[in-house]
N, C-alpha and C positions, 0 to 999 in steps of 0.2 A: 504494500500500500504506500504510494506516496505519502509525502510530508501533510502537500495543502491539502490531499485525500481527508488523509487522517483527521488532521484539522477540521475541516466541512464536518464530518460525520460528529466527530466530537462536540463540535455545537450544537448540534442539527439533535441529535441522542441526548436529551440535559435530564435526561433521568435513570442514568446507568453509568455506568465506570469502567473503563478498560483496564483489563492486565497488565502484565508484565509483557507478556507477549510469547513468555517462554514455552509454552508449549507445540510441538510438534504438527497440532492441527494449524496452528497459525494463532492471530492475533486471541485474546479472549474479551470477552464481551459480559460485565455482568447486571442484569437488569432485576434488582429487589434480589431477591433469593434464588434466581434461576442463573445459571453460568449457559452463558453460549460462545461458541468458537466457526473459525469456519463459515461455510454457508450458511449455518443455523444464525450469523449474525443480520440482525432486523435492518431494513433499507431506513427506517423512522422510528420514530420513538414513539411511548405509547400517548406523551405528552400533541405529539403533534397529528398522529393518528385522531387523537381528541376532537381536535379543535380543528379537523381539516372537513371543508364540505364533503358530505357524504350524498350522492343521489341514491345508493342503492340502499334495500333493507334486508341486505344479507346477515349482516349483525345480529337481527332478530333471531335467528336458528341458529348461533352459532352456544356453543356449551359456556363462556364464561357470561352471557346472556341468561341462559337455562337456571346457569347456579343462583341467580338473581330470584327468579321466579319461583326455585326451590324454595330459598330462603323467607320469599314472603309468602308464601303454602305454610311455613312453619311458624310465623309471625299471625298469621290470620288464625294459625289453628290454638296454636295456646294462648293466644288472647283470646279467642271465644269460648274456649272450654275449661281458663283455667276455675270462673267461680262454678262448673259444673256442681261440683260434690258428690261425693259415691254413685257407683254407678256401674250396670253391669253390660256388657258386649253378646248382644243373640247374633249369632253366624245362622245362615244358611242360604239355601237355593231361592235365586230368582223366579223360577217355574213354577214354583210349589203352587197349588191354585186352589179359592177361597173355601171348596168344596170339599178339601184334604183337609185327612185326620192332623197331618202334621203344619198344616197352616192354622187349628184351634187351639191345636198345642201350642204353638207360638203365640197367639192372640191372646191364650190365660198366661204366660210367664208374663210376657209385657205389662199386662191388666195388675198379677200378682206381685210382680216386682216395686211396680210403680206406687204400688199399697204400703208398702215399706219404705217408701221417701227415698227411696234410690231413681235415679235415671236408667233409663234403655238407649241403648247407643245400636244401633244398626249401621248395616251398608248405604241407607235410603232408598229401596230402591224394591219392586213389587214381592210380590212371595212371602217368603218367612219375614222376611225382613219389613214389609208390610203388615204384616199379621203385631207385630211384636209393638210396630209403633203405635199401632192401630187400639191394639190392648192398652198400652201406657197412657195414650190420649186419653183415651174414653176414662182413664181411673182418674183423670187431673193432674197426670205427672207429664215428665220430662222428659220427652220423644226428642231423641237426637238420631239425625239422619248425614251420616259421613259418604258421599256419593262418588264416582269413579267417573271421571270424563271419557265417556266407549263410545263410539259410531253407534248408534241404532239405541242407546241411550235411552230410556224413557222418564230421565229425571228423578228428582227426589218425591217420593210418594205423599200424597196429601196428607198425612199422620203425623207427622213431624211437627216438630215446634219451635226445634234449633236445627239449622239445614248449613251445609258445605259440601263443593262441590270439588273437589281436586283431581290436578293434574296426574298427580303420581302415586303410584300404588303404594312407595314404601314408605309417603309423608303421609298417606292416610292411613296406613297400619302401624307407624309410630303414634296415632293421635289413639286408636283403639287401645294399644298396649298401655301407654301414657293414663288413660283417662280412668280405664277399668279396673275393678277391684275384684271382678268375678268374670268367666265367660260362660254362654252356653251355647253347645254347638247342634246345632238341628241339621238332616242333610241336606248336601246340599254336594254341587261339584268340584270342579280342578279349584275357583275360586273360595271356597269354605275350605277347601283340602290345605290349601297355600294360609290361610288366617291360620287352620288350627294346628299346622305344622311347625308355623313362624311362634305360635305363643308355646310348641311344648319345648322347643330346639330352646327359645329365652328362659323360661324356666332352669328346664335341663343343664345347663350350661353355666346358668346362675346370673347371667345378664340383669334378670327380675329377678323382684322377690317372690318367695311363691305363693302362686296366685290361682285359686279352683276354678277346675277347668269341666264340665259336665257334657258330655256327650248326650243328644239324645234319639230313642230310636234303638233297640241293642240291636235289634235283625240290623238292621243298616249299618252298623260298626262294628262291630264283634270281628268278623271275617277280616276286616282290615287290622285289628289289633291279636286278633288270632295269628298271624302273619310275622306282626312287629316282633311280638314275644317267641313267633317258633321260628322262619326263616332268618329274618334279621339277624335276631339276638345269637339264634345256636352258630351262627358264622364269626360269631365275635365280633359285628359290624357296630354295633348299640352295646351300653350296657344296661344292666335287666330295670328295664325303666319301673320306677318307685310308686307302687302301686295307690298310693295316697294322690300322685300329681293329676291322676285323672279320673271320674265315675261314670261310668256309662249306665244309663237306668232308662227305663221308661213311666217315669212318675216325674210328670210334671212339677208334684212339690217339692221332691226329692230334687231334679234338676234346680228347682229356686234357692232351695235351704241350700245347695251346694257353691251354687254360685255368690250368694250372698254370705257367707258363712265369717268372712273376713269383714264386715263390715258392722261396725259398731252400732 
């Protein structure tokens, strides 16, 4: 690099600092906390990238954008949930339909939980998760609806009383984990399988503190925990998961008293 090269660029870059030089790639180049050399060195600095007319809105989609958007997903979510107060998380299927034993089921936890001065926190969104909000409304309580921005989407269900709608799957299951003191899991598909996977792995693992977890439906899970404890386990993949961290029943109150169990 020439002299007045060098020079131009070093003005021109007024928020970075160059090397020594000593290295073998060539000049080094260090902007904040990132080190570049080489061709990895920036033609502008971020100072003037700033302030330089931009016609396009490629910016928009680019990932140090995204982290922005992350960021207030998680500023929107614990400001509205933090005067929540206890509260417990019903997982299940979108499909479930109003005419199913397992949509009444959900409509009495919701109703019965919400009788106890806890909140019901759902997906928002039709099925069980409908059912639960649907119960908590009608008892006078606090219907929260945590909703998933999907194509073909059908919004947050009329039940709700406290609604959000997020971008991202893992700032919306940080705000379930975050808020809940209890969970109950009704079935439901890959998305229930992915909530009730994600809260036993944090448990397990001790990320949370432990926090009851009730399955319900045993025909509908047994087979999958039948599975955990014989293929999983006898391969040495798991270890012999602690029979307290989960209840699989089919009593409604039992799945209540379970889920609520922690809460004073």
């Amino acid at each position: 690099m020439q002299a007045n090269e060098r020079n131009e660029d070093a003005a021109r870059v007024d928020d970075a600092t160059w090397g020594d030089g000593a290295s073998p790639l060539g000049q080094t180049y260090r902007q904040g906390a990132v080190l570049l050399r080489g061709q990895m060195i920036p033609q502008e600095s971020t100072t003037e990238r700033l302030l330089k007319p931009d016609t396009s809105t490629d910016w928009l989609h680019r990932d140090p954008w995204r982290v922005l958007r992350i960021q207030a997903e998680f500023v929107d979510g614990f400001g509205s949930l933090a005067n929540l107060g206890p509260a417990v998380s019903i997982f299940g299927s979108a499909r479930i339909q109003p005419d199913e034993a397992a949509y009444r089921a959900a409509l009495a936890m919701g109703e019965r939980i919400a009788r106890r001065d806890v909140a019901v926190i759902t997906g928002g969104g039709p099925g069980i998760m409908e059912a639960a909000n649907k119960g908590a409304a009608l008892a006078g309580g606090k219907s929260v609806g945590l909703g998933i921005e999907l194509p073909h989407e059908q919004g947050i269900n009329e039940w709700v009383n406290l609604g959000m709608t997020f971008r991202y799957f893992f700032v919306r299951k940080t705000m379930f984990m975050k808020y809940s003191q209890g969970i109950i899991v009704c079935p439901g598909g890959f998305g229930t399988l992915d909530e009730t996977f994600e809260a036993l792995t944090l448990v397990q693992t001790h990320k949370v503190a432990r926090i009851p977890i009730a399955l319900y439906d045993t025909a509908y899970w047994q087979g999958l925990f039948d599975w955990i404890n014989g293929a999983v386990k006898d391969r040495g993949l798991i270890s012999a998961l602690d029979p307290s961290l989960v209840t699989i029943t089919d009593d409604v109150d039992e799945a209540v008293a379970v889920a609520t169990s922690q809460i004073g």
